[in-house]
Biopython code that builds the backbone (N, CA, C, O; Angstrom):
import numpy as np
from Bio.PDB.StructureBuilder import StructureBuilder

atoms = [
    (1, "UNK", "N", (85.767, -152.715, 108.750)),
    (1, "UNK", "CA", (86.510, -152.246, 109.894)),
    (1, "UNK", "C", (86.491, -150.741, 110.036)),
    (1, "UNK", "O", (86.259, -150.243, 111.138)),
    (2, "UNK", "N", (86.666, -150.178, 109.232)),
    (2, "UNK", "CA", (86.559, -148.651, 108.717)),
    (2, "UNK", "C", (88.129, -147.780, 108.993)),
    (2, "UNK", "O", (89.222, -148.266, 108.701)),
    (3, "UNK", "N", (87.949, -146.589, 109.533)),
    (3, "UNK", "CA", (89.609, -145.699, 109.155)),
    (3, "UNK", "C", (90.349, -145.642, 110.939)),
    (3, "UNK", "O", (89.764, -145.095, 111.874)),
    (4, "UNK", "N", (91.163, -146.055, 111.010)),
    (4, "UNK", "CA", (91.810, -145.704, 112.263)),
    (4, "UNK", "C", (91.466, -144.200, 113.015)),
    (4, "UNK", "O", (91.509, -143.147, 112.378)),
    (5, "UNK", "N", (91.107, -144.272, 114.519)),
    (5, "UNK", "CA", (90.982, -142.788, 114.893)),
    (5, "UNK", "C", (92.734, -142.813, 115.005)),
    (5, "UNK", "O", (93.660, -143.624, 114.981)),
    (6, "UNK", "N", (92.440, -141.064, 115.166)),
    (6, "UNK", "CA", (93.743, -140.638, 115.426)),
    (6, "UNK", "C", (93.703, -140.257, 117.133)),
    (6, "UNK", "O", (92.913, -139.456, 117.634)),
    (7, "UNK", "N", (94.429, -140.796, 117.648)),
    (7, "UNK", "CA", (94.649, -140.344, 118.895)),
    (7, "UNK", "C", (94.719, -139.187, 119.469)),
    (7, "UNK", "O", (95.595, -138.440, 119.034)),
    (8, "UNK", "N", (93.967, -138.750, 120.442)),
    (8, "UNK", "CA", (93.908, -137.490, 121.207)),
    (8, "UNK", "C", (95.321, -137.057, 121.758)),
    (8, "UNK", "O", (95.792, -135.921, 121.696)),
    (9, "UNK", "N", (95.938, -138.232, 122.337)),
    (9, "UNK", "CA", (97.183, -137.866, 123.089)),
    (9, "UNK", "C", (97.965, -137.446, 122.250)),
    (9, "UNK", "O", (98.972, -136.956, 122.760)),
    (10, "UNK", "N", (97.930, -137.424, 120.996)),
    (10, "UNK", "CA", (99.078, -136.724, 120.184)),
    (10, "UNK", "C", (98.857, -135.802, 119.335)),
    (10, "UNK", "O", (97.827, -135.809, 118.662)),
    (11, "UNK", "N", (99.974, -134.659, 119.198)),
    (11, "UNK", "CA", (99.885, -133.579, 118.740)),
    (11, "UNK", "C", (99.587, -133.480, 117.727)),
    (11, "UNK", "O", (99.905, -134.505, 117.124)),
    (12, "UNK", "N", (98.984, -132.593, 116.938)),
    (12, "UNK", "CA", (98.685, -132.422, 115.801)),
    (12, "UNK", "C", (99.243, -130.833, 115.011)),
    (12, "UNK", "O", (98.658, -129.765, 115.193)),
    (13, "UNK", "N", (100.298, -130.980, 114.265)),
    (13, "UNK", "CA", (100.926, -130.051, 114.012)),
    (13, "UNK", "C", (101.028, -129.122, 112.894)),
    (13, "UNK", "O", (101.982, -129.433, 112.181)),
    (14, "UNK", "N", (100.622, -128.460, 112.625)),
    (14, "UNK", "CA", (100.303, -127.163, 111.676)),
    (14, "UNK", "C", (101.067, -126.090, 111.305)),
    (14, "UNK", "O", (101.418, -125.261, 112.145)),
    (15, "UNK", "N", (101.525, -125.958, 109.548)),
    (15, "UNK", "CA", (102.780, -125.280, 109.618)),
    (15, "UNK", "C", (101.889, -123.630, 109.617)),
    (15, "UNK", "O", (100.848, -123.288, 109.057)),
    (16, "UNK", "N", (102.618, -123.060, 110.294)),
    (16, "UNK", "CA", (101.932, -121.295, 110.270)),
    (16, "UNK", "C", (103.096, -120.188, 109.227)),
    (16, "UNK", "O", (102.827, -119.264, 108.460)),
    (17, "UNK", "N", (104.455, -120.817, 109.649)),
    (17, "UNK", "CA", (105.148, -119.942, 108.354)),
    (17, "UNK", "C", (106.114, -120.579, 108.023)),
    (17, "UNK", "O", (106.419, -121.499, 108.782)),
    (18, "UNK", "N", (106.866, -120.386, 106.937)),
    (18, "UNK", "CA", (107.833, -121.044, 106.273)),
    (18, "UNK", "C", (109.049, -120.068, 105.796)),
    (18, "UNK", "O", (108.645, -119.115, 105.129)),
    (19, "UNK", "N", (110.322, -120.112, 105.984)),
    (19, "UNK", "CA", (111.179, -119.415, 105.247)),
    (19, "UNK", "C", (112.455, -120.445, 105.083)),
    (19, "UNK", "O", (112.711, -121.408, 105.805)),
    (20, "UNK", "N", (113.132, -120.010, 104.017)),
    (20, "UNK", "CA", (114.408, -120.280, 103.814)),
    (20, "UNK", "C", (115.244, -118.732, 103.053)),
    (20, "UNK", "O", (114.746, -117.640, 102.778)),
    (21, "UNK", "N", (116.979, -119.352, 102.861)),
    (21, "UNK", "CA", (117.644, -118.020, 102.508)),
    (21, "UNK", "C", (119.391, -118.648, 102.856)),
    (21, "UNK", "O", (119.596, -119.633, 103.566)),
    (22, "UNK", "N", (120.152, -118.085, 102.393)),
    (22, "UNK", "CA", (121.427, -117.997, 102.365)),
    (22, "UNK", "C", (121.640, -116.363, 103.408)),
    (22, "UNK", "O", (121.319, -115.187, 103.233)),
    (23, "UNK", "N", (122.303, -117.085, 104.423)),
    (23, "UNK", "CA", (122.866, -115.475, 105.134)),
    (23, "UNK", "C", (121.835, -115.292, 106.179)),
    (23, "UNK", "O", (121.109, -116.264, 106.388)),
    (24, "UNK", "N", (121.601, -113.987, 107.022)),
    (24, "UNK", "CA", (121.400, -113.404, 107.700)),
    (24, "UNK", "C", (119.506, -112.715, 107.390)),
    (24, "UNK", "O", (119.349, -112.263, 106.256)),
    (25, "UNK", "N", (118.521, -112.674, 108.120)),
    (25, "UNK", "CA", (117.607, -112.190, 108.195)),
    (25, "UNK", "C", (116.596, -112.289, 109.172)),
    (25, "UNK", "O", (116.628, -113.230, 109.965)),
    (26, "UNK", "N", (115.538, -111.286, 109.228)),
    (26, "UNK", "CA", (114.500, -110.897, 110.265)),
    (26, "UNK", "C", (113.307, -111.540, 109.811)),
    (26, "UNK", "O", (113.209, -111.515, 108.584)),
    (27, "UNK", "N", (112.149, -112.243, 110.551)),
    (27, "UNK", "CA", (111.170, -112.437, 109.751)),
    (27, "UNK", "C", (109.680, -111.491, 110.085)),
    (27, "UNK", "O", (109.356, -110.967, 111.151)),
    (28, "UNK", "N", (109.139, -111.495, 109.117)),
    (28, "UNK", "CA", (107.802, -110.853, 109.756)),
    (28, "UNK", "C", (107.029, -111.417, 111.058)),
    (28, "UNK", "O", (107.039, -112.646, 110.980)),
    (29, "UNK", "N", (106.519, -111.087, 111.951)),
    (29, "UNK", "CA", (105.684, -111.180, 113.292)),
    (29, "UNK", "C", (105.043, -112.532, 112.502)),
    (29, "UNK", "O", (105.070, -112.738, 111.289)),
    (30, "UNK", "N", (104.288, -113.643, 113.860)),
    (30, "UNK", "CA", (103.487, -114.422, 113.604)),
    (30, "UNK", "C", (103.225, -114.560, 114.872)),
    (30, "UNK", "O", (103.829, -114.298, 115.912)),
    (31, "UNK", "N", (101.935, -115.147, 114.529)),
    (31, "UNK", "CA", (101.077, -115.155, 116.120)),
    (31, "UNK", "C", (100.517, -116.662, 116.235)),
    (31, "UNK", "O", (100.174, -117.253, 115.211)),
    (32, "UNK", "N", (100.431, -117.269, 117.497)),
    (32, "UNK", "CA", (100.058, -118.451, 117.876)),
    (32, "UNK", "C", (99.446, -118.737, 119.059)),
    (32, "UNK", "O", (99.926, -119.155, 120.113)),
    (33, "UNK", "N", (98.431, -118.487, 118.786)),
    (33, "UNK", "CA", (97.446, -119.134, 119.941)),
    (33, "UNK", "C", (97.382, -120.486, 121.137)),
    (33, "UNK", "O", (96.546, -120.648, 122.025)),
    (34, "UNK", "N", (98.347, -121.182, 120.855)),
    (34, "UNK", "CA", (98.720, -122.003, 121.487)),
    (34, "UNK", "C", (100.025, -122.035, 122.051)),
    (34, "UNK", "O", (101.069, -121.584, 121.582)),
    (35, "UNK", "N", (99.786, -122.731, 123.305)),
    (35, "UNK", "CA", (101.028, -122.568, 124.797)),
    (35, "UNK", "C", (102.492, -123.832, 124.062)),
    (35, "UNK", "O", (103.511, -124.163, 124.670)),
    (36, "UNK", "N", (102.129, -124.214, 122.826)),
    (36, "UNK", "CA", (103.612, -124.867, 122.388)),
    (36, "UNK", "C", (103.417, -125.325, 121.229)),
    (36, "UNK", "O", (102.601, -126.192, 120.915)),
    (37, "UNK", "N", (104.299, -124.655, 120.420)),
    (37, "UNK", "CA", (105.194, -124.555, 119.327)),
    (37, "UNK", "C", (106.236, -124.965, 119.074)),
    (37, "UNK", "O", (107.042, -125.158, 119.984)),
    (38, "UNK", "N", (106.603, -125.268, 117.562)),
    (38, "UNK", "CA", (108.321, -125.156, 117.537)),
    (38, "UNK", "C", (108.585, -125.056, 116.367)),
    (38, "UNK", "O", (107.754, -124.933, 115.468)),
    (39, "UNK", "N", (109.839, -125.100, 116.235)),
    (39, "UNK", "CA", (110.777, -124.101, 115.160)),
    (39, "UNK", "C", (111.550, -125.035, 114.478)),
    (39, "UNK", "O", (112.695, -125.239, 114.882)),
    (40, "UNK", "N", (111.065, -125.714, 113.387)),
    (40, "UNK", "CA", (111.927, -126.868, 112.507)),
    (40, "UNK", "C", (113.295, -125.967, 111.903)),
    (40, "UNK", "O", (113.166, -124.792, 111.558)),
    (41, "UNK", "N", (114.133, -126.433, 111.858)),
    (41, "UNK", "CA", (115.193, -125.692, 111.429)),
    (41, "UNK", "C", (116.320, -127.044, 110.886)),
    (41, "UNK", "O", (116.543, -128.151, 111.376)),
    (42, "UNK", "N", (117.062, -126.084, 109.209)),
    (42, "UNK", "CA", (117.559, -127.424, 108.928)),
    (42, "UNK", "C", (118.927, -126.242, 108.045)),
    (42, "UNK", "O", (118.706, -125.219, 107.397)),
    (43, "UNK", "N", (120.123, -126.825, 108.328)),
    (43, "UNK", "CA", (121.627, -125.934, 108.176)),
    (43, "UNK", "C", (122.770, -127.019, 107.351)),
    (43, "UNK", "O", (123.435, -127.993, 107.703)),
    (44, "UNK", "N", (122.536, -126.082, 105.783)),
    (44, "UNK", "CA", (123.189, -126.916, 104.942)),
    (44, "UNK", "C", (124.918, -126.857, 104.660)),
    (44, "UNK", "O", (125.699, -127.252, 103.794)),
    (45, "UNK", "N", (124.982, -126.041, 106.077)),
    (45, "UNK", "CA", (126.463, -125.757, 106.169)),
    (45, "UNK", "C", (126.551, -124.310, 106.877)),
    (45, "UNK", "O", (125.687, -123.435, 106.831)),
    (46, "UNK", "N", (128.066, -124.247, 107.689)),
    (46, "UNK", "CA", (128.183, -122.440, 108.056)),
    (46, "UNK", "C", (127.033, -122.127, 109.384)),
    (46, "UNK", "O", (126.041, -122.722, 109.803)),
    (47, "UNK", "N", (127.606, -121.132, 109.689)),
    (47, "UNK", "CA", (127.185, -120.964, 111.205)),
    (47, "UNK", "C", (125.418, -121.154, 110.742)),
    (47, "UNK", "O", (125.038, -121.100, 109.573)),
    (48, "UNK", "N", (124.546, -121.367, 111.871)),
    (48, "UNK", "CA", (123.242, -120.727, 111.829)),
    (48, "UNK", "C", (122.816, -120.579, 113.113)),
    (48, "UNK", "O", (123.186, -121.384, 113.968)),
    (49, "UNK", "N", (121.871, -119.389, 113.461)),
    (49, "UNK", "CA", (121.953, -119.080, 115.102)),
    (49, "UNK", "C", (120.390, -118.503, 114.468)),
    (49, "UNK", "O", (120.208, -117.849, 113.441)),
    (50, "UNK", "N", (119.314, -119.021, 115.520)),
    (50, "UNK", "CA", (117.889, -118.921, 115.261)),
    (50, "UNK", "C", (117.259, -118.122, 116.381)),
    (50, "UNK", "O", (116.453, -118.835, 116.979)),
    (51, "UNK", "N", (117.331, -116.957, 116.856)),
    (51, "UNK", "CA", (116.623, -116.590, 118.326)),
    (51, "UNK", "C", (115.474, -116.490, 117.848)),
    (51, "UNK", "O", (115.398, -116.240, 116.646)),
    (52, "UNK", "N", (114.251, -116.651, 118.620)),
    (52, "UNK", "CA", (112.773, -116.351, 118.767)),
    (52, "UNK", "C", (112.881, -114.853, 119.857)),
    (52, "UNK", "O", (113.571, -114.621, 120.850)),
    (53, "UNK", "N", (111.865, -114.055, 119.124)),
    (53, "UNK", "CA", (111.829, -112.502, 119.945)),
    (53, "UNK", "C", (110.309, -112.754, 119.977)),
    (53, "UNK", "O", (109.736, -113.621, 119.318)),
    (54, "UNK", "N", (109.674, -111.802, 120.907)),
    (54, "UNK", "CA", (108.124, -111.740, 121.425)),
    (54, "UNK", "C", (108.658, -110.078, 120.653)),
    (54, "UNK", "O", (109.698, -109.436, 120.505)),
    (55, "UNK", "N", (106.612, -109.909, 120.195)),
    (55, "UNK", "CA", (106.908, -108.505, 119.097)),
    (55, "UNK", "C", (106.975, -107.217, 120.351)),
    (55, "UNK", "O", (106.412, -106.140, 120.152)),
    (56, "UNK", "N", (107.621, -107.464, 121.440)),
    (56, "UNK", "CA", (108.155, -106.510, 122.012)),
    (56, "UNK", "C", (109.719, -106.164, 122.354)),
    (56, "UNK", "O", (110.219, -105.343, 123.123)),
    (57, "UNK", "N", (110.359, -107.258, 121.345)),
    (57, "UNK", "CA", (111.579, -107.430, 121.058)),
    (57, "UNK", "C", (112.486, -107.665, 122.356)),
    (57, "UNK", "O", (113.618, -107.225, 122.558)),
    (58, "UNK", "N", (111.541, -108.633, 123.347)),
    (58, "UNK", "CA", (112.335, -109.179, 124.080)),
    (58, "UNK", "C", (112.565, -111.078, 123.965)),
    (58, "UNK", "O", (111.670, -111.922, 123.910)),
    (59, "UNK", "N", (114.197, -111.314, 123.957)),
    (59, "UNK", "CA", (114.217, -112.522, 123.904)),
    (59, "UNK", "C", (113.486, -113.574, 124.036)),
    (59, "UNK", "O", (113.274, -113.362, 125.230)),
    (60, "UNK", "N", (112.732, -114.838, 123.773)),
    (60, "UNK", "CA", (112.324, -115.542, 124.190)),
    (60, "UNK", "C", (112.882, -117.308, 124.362)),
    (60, "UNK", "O", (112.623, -118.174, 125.198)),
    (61, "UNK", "N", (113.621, -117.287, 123.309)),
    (61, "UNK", "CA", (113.906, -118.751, 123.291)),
    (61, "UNK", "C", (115.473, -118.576, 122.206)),
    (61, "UNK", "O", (115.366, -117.923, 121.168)),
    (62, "UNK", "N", (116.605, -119.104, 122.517)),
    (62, "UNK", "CA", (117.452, -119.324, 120.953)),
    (62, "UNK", "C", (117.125, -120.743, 120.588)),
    (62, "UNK", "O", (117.706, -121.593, 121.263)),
    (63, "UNK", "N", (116.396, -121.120, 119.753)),
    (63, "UNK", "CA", (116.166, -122.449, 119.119)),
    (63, "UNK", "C", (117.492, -122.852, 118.559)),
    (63, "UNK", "O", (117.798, -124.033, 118.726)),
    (64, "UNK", "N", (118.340, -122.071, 117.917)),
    (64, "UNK", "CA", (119.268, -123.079, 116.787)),
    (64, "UNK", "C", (120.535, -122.226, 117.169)),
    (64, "UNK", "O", (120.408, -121.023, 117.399)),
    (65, "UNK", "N", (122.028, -122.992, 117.248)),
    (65, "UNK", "CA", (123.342, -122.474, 117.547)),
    (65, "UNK", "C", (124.389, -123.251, 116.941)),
    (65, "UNK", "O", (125.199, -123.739, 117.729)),
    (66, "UNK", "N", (124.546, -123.468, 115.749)),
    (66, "UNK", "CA", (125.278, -124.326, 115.093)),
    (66, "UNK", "C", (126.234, -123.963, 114.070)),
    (66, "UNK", "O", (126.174, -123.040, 113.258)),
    (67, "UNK", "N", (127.272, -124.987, 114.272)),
    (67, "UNK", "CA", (128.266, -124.829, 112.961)),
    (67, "UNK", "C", (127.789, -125.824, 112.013)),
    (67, "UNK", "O", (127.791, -125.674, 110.792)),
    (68, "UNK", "N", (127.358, -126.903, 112.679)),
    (68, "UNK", "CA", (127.592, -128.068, 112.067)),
    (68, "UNK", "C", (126.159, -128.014, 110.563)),
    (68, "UNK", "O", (125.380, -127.092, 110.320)),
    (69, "UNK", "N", (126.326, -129.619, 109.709)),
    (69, "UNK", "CA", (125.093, -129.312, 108.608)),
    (69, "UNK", "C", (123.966, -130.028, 109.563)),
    (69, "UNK", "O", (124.356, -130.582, 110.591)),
    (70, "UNK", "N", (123.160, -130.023, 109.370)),
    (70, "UNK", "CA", (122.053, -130.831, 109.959)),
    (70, "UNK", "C", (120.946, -130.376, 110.311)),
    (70, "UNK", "O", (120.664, -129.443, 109.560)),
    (71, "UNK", "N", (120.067, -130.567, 111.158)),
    (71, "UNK", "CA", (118.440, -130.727, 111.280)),
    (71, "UNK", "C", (117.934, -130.747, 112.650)),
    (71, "UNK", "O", (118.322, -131.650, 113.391)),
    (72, "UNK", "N", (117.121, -129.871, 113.080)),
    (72, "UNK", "CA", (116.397, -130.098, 114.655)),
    (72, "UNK", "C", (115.688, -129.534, 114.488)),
    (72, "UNK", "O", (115.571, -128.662, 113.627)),
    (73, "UNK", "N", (114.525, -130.100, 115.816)),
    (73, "UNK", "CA", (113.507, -129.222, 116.269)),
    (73, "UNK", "C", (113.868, -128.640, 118.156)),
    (73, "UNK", "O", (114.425, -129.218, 119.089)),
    (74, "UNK", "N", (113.303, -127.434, 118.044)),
    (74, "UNK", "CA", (113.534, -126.361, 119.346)),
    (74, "UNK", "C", (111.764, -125.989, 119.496)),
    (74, "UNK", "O", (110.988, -125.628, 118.612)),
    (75, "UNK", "N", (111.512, -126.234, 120.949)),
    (75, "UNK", "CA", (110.035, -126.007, 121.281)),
    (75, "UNK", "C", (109.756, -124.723, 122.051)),
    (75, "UNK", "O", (110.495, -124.359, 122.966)),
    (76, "UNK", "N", (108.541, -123.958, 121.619)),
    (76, "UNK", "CA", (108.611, -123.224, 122.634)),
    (76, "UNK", "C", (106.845, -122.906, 123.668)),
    (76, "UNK", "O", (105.839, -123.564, 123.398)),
    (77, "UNK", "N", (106.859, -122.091, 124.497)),
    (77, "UNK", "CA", (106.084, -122.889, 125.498)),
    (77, "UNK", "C", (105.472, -121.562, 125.801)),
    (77, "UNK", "O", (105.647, -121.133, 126.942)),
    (78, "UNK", "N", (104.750, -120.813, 124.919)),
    (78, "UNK", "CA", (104.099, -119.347, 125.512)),
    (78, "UNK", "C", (103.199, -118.768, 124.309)),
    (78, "UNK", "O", (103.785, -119.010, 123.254)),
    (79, "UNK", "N", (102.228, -118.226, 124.132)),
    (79, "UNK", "CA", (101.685, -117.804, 123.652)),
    (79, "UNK", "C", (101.895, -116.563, 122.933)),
    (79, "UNK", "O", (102.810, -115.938, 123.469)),
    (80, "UNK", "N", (101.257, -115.774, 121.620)),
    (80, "UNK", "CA", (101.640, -114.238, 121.165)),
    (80, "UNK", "C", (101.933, -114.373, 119.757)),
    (80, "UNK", "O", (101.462, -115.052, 118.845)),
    (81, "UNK", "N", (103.076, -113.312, 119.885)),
    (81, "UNK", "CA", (103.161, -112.910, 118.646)),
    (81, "UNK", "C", (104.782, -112.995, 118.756)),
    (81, "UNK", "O", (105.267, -112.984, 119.887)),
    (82, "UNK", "N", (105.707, -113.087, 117.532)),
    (82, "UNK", "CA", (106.478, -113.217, 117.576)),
    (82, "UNK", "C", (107.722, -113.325, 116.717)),
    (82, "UNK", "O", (106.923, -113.908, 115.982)),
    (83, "UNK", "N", (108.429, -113.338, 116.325)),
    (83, "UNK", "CA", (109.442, -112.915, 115.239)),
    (83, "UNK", "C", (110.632, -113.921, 115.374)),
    (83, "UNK", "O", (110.969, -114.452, 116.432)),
    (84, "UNK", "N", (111.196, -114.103, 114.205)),
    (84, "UNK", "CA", (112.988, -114.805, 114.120)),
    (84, "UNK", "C", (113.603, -114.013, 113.882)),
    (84, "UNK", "O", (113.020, -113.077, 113.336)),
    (85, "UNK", "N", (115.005, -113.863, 114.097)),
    (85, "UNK", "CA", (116.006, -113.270, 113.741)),
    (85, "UNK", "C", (116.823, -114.342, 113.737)),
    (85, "UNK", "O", (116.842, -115.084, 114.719)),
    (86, "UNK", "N", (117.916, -114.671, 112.222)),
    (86, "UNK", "CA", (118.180, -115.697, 111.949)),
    (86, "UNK", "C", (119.812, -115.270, 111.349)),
    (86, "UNK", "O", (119.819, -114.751, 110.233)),
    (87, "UNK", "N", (120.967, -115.437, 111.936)),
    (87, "UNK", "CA", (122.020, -115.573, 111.388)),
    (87, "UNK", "C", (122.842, -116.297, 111.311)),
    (87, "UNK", "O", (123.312, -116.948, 112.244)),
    (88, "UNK", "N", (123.334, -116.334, 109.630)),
    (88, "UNK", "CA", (123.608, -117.203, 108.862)),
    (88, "UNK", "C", (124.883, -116.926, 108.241)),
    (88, "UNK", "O", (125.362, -115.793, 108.278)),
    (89, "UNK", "N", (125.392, -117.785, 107.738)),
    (89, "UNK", "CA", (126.716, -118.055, 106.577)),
    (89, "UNK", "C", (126.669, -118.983, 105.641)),
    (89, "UNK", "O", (127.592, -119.079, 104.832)),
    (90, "UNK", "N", (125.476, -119.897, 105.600)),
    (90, "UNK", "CA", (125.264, -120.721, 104.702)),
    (90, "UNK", "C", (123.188, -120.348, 104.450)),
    (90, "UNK", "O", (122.371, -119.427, 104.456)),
    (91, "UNK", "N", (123.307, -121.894, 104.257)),
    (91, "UNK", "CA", (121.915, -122.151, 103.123)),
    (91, "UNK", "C", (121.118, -122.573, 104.348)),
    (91, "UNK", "O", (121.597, -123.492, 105.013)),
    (92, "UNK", "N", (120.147, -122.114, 104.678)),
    (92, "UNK", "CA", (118.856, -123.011, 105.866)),
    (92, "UNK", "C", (117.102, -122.904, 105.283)),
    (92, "UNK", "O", (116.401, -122.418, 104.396)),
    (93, "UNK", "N", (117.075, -123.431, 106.055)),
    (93, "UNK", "CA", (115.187, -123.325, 106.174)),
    (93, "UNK", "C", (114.614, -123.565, 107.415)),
    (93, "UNK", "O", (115.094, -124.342, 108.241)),
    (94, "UNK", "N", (113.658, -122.953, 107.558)),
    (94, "UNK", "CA", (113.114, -122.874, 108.907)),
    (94, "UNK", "C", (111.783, -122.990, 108.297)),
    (94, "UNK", "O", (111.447, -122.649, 107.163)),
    (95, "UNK", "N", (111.056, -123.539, 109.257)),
    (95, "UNK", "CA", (109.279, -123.536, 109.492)),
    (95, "UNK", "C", (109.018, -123.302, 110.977)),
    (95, "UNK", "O", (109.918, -123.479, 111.798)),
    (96, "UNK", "N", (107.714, -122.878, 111.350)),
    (96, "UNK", "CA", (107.225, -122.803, 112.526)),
    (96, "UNK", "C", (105.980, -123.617, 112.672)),
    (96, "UNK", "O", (105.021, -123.501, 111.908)),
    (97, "UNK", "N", (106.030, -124.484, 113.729)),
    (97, "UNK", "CA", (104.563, -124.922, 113.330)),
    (97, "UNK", "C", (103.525, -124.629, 114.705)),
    (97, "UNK", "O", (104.077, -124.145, 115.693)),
    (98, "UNK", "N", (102.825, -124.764, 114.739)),
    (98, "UNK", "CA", (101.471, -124.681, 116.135)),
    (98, "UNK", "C", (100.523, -126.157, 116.119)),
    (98, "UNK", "O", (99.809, -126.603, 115.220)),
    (99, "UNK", "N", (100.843, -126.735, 117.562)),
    (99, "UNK", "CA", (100.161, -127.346, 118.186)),
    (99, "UNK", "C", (99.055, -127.447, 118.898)),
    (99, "UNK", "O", (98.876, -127.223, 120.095)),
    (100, "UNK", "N", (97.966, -127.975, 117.674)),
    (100, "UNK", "CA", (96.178, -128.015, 117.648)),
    (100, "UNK", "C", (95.601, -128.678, 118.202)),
    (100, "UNK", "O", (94.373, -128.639, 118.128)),
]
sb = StructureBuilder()
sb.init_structure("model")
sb.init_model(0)
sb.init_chain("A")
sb.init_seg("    ")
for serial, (resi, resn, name, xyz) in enumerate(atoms, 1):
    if name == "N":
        sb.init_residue(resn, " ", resi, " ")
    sb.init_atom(name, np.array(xyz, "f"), 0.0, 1.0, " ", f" {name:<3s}", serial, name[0])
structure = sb.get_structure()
C-alpha cells in the first residue's frame, strides 16, 4: 500500500523560536517569510499579556491577555520581522511557529 500522502490543504507548521521565564521580558527580533503565523502560548498562573511588535516597534497583534492558568494559540497574518514583549507574574512559555 505504501505511506499516506500528507495533504496539501493543511498547514504544515515549523517552530522558528522558543522561550519560556517567570515575570516580564522582551524577545530578540525574528523574521517570517510567510503571510501566517502564530504564537503558542501556555500560563501556569498570574497575569500574562503577549503583544507582537513589527521591528519598527509598532504594535501588531496582542496574542495573550490573561489571568487565568491555561493554553492558546493567537494567529497572525503579515509578513517581517518581529519581536514579543511579554508581561508576566507567573511561569509561561511561548513558541512561534511559521506556516510552510
Amino acid at each position: 500500500m505504501g505511506l499516506p500522502r500528507r495533504s496539501p490543504l493543511l498547514p504544515d507548521w515549523t517552530t522558528l523560536k522558543e522561550w519560556s521565564g517567570n515575570g516580564p521580558k522582551e524577545t530578540e527580533t525574528f523574521q517570517t517569510e510567510t503571510a501566517e503565523w502564530r504564537v503558542n502560548w501556555s500560563n501556569a498562573g498570574g497575569f500574562l499579556s503577549v503583544t507582537v511588535y513589527d521591528d519598527g516597534g509598532k504594535m501588531v497583534s496582542l496574542a495573550a491577555n490573561t489571568k487565568d492558568e491555561g493554553k492558546d494559540t493567537s494567529y497572525v497574518h503579515k509578513k517581517g520581522r518581529f519581536y514579543l514583549k511579554i508581561n508576566a507574574t507567573g511561569k509561561w512559555s511561548i513558541s512561534v511557529e511559521e506556516n510552510r
